[in-house]
ZAMARGU-4260 file (C-alpha; in steps of 0.2 Angstrom, whole numbers, plus 5000, padded with zeros to 4 digits):
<rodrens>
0) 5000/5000/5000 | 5007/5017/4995 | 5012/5028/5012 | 5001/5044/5015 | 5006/5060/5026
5) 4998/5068/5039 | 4995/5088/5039 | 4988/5098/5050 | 4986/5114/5060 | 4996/5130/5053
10) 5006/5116/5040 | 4988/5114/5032 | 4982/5132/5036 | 4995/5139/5024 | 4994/5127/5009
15) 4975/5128/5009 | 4977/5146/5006 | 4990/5144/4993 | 4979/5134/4983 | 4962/5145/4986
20) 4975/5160/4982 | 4980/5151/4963 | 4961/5149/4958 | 4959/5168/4963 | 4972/5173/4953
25) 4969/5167/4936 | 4949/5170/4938 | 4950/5188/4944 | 4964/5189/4929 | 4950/5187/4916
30) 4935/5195/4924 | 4923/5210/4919 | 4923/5218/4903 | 4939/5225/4902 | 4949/5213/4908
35) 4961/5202/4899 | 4962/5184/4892 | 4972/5168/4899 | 4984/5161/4887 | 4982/5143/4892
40) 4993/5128/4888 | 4985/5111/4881 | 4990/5093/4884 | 4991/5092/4865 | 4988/5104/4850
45) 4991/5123/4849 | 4987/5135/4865 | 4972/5143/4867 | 4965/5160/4873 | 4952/5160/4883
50) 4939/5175/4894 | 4930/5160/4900 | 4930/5160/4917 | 4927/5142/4922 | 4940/5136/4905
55) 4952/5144/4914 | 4951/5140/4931 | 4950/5120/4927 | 4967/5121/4921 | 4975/5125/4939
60) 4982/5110/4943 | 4995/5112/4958 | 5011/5103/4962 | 5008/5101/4980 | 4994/5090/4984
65) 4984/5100/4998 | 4985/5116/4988 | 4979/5107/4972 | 4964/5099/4982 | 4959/5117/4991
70) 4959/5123/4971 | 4950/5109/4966 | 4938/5112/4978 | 4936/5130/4971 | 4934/5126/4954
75) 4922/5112/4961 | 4910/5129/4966 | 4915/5137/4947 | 4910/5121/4938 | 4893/5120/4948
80) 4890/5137/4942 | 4891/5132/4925 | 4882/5119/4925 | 4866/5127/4934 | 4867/5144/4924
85) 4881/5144/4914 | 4889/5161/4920 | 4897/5168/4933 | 4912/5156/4934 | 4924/5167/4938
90) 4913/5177/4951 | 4910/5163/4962 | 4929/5161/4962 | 4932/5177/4967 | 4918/5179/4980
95) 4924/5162/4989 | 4943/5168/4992 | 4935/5184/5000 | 4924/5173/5011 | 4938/5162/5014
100) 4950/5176/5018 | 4938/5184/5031 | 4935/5167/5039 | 4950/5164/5044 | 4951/5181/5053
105) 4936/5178/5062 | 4944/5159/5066 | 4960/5168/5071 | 4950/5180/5082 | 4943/5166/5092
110) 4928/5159/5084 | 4924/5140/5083 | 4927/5134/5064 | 4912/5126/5065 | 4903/5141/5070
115) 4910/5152/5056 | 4903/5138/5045 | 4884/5143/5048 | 4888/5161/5049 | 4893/5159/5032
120) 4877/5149/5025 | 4864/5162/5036 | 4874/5175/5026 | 4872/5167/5009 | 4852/5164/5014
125) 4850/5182/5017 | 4859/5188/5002 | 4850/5177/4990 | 4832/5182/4998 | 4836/5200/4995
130) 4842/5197/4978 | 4823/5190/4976 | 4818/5205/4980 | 4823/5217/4969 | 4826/5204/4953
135) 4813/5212/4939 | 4806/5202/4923 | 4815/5205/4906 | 4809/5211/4891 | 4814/5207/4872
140) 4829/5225/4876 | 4834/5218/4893 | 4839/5201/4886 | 4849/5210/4872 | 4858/5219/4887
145) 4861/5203/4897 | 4867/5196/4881 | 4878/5208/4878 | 4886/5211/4895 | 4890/5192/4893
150) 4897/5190/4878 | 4906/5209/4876 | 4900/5213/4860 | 4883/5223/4856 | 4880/5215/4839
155) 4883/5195/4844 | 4873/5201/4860 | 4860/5208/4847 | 4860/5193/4838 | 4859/5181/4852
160) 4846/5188/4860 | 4836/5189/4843 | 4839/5171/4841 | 4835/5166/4859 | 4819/5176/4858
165) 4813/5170/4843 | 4812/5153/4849 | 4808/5155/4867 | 4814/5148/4884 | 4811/5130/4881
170) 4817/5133/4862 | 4836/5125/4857 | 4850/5136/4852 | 4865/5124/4843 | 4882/5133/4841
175) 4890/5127/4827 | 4907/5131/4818 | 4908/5137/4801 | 4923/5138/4790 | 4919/5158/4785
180) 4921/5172/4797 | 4911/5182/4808 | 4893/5176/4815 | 4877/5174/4811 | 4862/5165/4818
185) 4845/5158/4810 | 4829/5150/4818 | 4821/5135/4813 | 4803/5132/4814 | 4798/5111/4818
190) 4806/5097/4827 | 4825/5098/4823 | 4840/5086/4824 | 4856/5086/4818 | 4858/5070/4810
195) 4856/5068/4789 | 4853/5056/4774 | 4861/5039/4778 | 4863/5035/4760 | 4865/5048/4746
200) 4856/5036/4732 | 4840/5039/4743 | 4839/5058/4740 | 4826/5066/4729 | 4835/5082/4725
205) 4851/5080/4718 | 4857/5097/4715 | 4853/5102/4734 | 4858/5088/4738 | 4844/5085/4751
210) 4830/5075/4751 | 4810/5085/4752 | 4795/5078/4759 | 4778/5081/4759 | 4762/5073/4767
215) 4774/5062/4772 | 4772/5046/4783 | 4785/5042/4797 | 4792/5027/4804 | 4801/5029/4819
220) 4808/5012/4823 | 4821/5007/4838 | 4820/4989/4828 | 4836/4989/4818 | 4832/4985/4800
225) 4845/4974/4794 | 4838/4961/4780 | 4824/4963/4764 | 4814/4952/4774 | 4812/4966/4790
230) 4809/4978/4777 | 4799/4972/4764 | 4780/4969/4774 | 4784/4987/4779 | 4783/4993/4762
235) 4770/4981/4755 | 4758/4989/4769 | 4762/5006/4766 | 4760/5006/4747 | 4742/4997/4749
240) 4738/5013/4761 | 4745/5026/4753 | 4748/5021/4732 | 4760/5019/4722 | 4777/5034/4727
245) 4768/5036/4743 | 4780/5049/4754 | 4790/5039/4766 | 4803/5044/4779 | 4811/5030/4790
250) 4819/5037/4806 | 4832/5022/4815 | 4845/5010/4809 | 4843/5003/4793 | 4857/4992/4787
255) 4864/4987/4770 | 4852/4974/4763 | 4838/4983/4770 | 4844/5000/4763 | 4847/4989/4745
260) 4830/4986/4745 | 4824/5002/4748 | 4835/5009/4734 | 4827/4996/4722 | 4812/5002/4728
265) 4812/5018/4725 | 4821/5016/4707 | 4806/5008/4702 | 4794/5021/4708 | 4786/5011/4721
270) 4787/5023/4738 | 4799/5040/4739 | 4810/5037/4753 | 4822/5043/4764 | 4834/5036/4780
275) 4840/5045/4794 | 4850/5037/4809 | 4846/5042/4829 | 4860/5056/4832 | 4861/5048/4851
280) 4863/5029/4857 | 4861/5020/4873 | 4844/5025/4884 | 4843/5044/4877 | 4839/5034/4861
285) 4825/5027/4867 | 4817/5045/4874 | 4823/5052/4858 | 4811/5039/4846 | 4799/5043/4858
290) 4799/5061/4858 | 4797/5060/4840 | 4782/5048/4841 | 4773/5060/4853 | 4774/5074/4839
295) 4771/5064/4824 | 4756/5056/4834 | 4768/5040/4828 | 4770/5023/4839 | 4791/5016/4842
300) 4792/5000/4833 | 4798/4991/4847 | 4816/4981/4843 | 4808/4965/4851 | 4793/4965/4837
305) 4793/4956/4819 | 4791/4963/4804 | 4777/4955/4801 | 4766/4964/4815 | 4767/4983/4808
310) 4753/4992/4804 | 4750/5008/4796 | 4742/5015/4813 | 4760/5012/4822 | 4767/5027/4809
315) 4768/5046/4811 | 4766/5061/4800 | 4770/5079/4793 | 4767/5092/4784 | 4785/5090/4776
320) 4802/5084/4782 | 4818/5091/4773 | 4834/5079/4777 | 4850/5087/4769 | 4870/5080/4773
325) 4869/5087/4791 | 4851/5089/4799 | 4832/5084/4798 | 4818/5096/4800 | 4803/5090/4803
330) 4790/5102/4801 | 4769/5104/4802 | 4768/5086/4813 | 4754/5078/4817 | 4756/5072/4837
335) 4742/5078/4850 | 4746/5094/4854 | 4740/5088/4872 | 4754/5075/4872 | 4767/5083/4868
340) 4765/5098/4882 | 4764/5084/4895 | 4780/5078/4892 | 4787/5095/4891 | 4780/5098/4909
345) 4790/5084/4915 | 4805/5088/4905 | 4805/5104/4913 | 4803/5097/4929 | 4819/5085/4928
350) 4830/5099/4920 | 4824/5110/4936 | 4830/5097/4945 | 4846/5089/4938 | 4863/5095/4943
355) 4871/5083/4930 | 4880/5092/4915 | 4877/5082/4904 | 4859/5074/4908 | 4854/5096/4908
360) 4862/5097/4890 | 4852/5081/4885 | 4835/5087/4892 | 4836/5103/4885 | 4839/5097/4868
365) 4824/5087/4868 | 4812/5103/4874 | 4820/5112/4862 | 4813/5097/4848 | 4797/5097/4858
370) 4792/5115/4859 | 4797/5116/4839 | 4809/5129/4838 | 4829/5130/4837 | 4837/5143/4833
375) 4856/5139/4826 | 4870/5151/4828 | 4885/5149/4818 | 4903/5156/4823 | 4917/5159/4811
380) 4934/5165/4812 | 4950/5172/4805 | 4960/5156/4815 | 4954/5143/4825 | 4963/5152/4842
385) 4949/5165/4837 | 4935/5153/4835 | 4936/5146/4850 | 4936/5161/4860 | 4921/5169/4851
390) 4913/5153/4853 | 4914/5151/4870 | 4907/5168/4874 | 4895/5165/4863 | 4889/5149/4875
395) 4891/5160/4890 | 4881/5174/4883 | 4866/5158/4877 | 4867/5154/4895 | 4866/5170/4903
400) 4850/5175/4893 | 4841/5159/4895 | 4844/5162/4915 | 4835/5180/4914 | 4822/5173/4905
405) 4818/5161/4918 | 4822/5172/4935 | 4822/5189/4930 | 4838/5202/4932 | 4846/5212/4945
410) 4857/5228/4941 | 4875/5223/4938 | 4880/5210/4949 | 4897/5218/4955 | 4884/5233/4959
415) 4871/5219/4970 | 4883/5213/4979 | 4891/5227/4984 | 4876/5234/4990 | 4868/5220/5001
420) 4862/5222/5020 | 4874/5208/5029 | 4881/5209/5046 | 4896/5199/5044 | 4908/5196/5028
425) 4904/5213/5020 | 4921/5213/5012 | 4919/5198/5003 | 4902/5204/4993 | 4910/5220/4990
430) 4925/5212/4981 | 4918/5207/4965 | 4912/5225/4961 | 4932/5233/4968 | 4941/5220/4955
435) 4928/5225/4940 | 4934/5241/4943 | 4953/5239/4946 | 4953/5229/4930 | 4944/5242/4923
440) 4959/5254/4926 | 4948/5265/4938 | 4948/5268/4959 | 4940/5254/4967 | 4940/5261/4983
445) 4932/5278/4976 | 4921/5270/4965 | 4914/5257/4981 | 4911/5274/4990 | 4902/5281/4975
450) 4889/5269/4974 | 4887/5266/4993 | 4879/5282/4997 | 4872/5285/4979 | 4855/5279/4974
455) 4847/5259/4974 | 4852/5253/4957 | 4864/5264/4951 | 4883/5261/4946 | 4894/5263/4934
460) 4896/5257/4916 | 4914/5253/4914 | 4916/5253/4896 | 4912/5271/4894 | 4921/5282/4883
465) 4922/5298/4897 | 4920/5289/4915 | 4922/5302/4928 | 4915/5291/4942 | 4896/5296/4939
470) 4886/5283/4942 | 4872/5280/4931 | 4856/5271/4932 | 4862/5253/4929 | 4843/5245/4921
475) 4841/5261/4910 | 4861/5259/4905 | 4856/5242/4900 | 4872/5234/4917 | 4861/5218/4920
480) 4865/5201/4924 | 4851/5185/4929 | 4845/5186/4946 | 4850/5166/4945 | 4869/5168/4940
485) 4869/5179/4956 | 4861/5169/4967 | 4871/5154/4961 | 4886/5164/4962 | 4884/5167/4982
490) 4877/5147/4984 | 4892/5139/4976 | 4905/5150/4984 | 4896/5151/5001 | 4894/5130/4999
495) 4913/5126/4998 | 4917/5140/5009 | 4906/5134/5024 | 4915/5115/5020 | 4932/5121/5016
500) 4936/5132/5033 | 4930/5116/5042 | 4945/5105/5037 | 4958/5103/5052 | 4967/5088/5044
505) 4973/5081/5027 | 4980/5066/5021 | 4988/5065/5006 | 5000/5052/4996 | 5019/5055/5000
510) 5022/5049/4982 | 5016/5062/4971 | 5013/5049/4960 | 4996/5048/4963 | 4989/5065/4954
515) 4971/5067/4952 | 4968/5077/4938
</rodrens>
């Protein structure tokens, strides 16, 4: 067995706040709107540059072992973040070292860790309660503004809000790279999915190369279609309902001989149709057939059932269903209306309560195909360095609006936190506002007094052309940020706070060999 150390006491004080002190100072690096970009070093490839707070703050790994697990820790509050509402990654970071920093003075003045711990948490309920009180709905020029603080740039804010708008809270938004430059975004009406054609000889417009539909019949099938003999009934049946080049679209795995026998088929001007693969496996493709029966008013043919037991009653239907090399749009579907925002109900209710990353992404790709609408943006650029970073400001500005949309805005966050009621770790929720404003290249300390005795609401706009520390009215100015990526922001930070000043041992491996990444 490998031999672990023992640390304790002063030993572990110290490197704890080594490792807190690392995370701060890459997040506070990159945070506000005139801050700068992290250069960051990959395990392969070319470097990238990067203003996304939590892309950067995952790449701290320390050499010491108790320093990198106080900075894990950290970046544990920064990752929840992202994963709840997307933003705010570097601002929980930030926040925690204060909180952490004014813990330990109120440990070394004599107070039981344990009781610092729930100081904490009472704090964090108090702050997020008043936050709930002065968070206001957005409206369609408030979500541009929120989308703009986020990304740092008033037309992809523009665009983005436009885009997120047009489809709605429960409506998708795909970012997707394109070999051109610049940006630009489009929304898509019907039941979206990025998966196309499985075999070119299928399509029935050569010079678009895609394949158009209409009055079309739908098979969604979990069965995999492998011989002539699992396709053939299918066909038979569906030619004696609809005649002779009845519009057909089959939406599952069909293999070759099948797919041979469709060909034929369609050469001969028996039916007119097209394949398209599941774009997900394991159980989400199970959920994902079934979201597409429940719109189509289709049934799954189940992968247990023979051939032989299809009937006409088990198939979907649209209006039309354009399949190109890339996508499928299904559009005027035919499901019960009824159906269909059941299951969004309960889709909303799983998203509401999943912390998982992934599963999130997963559920909110298939509300976005149930309430009809996707809107898909398309980012560009000169090199792929510059892609990247457009990209993922692009995704945090997504998230940000979609957040406002659910829970309403506060003025600037810096701004709410600097002005919330608290009896203990007032330093700590003025701190965000005091580094915008350092990285800004203006006086924190004047600028904190400013807004402390000025008006409910008001701050400054940073980016301003003549800023001579007048505050301005920071709705009206258009200085917003979702009530939820605050809220989180003081939940996360205050959460690995409350647990992290507790620790009064560690053990670790004496053998470094035993990283965790």
């Amino acid at each position: 067995m490998l031999a672990r150390q023992i640390t304790s006491d002063e030993d572990l004080d110290a490197k704890i706040n080594r490792g807190v002190e690392a995370v701060f100072t890459v997040a506070k690096a990159a945070y506000g709107p005139t801050a700068g970009n992290a250069i960051l070093e990959l395990p392969y490839g070319d470097p990238m540059i990067s203003r996304d707070g939590v892309t950067n703050v995952e790449k701290v790994i320390l050499e010491d072992a108790i320093e990198n697990m106080a900075a894990r820790i950290i970046i544990q509050a920064s990752k929840k973040n992202n994963r709840k509402v997307g933003d705010g990654t570097s601002a929980v970071v930030i926040l925690a070292r204060y909180l952490y920093k004014e813990a330990r003075k109120l440990i070394g003045a004599g107070y039981n860790r344990m009781q610092v711990a729930k100081m904490i948490e009472q704090t964090a309920k108090e702050v997020i309660k008043q936050i709930d009180e002065i968070k206001i709905p957005v409206d369609d020029k408030m979500l541009k503004n929120v989308a703009i603080v986020s990304s740092g740039d008033e037309a992809v804010g523009q665009m983005i809000a436009d885009a997120i708008g047009g489809v709605g809270l429960d409506g998708g938004v795909t970012v997707e790279d394109f070999a051109g430059s610049g940006i630009y975004s489009e929304v898509v009406d019907g039941f979206y999915f990025r998966k196309g054609f499985t075999n070119i000889n299928l399509i029935n417009d050569p010079s678009n190369i895609e394949s158009k539909h209409t009055d079309v019949d739908i098979l969604i099938t979990e069965k995999s279609l492998k011989t002539a003999a699992d396709i053939a009934p299918i066909i038979e049946k569906i030619v004696r309902s609809g005649g002779s080049g009845a519009e057909f679209v089959i939406i599952g795995d069909v293999q070759e001989e099948a797919l041979a026998t469709l060909i034929l088929n369609k050469l001969k001007g028996v039916i007119n149709v097209s394949v398209v693969d599941v774009p997900v496996f394991g159980a989400m493709r199970s959920l994902f057939l079934e979201d597409i029966a429940c719109i189509t008013g289709g049934k799954v043919f189940l992968g247990g059932a023979n051939a032989s037991s299809f009937t006409t009653e088990m198939l979907g239907g649209a209006d039309k269903v354009i399949i190109n090399e890339n996508s499928t749009t299904i559009f005027g579907s035919q499901g019960a209306h009824k159906d269909a925002q059941t299951r969004i109900v309960e889709l909303r209710k799983q998203l509401r309560e999943s912390e998982s990353q992934g599963t999130r992404e997963a559920l909110q790709d298939r509300l976005s195909k149930l309430t009809g609408k996707v809107a898909i943006i398309r980012v560009g650029g000169a090199t792929e360095i510059e892609q990247g970073e457009v990209k993922l400001r692009v995704q945090d500005a997504i998230c940000a609006v979609q957040a406002a949309m659910a829970d309403g805005i506060v003025p600037g966050g810096g701004a709410t936190l600097l002005k919330v009621n608290v009896k203990n770790f007032k330093e700590a929720f003025q701190a965000p506002f005091k580094i915008l404003v350092n990285n800004a290249g203006y006086n924190a300390e004047q600028a904190t007094w400013n807004v402390l005795k000025g008006k409910d609401g008001f701050g400054y706009d940073l980016k301003a052309d003549n800023f001579d520390y007048t505050t301005v009215d920071l709705i009206k100015t258009g200085i917003v940020d979702p009530a939820s990526v605050i809220k989180e922001v003081v939940r996360n930070s205050s959460s690995v706070v409350s647990k992290l000043i507790t620790a009064s041992v560690a053990i670790t491996y004496k053998s470094r060999e035993q990283k965790h990444d």
